[in-house]
C-alpha positions in Angstrom: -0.8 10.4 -91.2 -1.4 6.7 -90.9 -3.5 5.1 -87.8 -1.7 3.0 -86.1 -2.9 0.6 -83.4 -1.2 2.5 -80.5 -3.5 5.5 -81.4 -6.4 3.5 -81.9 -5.5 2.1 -78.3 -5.3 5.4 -76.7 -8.2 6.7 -78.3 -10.4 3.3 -77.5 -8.8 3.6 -73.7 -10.0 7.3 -73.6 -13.9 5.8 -74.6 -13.3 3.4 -71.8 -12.4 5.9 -69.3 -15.8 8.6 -70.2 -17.6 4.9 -69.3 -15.8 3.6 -66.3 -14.4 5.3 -63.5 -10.6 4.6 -64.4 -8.6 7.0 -62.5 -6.5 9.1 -65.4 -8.8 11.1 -67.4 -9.7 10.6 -71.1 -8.3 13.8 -72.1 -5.0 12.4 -70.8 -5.7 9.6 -73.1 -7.0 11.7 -76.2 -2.9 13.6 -75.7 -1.5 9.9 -75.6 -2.6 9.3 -78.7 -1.8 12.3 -80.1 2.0 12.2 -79.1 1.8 8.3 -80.5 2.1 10.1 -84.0 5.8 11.0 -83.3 7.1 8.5 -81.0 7.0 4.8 -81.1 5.4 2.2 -78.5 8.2 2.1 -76.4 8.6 5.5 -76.2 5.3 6.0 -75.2 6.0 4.1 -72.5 9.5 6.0 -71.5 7.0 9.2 -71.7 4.6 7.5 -69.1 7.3 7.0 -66.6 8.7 10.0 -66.9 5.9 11.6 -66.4 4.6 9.6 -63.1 7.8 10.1 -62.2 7.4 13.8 -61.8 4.2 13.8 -60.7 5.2 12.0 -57.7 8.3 14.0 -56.8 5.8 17.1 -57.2 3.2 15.4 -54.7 5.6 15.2 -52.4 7.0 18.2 -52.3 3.4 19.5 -51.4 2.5 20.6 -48.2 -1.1 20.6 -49.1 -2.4 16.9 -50.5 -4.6 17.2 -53.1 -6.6 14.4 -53.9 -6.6 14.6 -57.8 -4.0 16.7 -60.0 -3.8 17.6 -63.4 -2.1 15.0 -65.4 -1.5 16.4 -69.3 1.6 19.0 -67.8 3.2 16.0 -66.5 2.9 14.4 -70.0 4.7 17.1 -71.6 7.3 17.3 -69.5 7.9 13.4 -69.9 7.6 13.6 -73.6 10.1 16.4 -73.8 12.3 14.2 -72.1 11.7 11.4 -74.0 12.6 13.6 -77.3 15.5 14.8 -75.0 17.3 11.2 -74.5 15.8 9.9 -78.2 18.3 12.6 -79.6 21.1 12.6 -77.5 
């Protein structure tokens, strides 16, 4: 599979995170770049929204806060839906 410069971006974003106190994790990253192997740029993005979509209906619906949450389950469920609404 070729590299393309939205991997390479992901990956060099993950570096950046394990240096600087960004608030998504690099593992979040490191899955970003993986998934940029079967969807384009834009779709990437359409994955990303889906996903902090989710995430914020499901932080709302808690009655406890929590201050951090696991971020790679909501990445899956945005990707499937971005595979969803590619092939529809």
């Amino acid at each position: 599979m070729p590299v393309t410069s939205l991997v390479l971006s992901c990956i060099g974003i993950a570096i950046l995170t394990e240096i600087f106190p960004l608030h998504i994790g690099s593992g979040d990253w490191l899955y970003l770049s993986l998934l940029a192997y079967s969807i384009n740029y834009l779709q990437l993005v359409y994955c990303i929204l889906f996903a902090s979509a989710i995430a914020l209906v499901y932080m709302l619906s808690l009655s406890v806060k929590k201050k951090e949450l696991p971020f790679i389950p909501f990445l899956l469920l945005g990707y499937l839906l971005t595979l969803y609404f590619i092939h529809i």
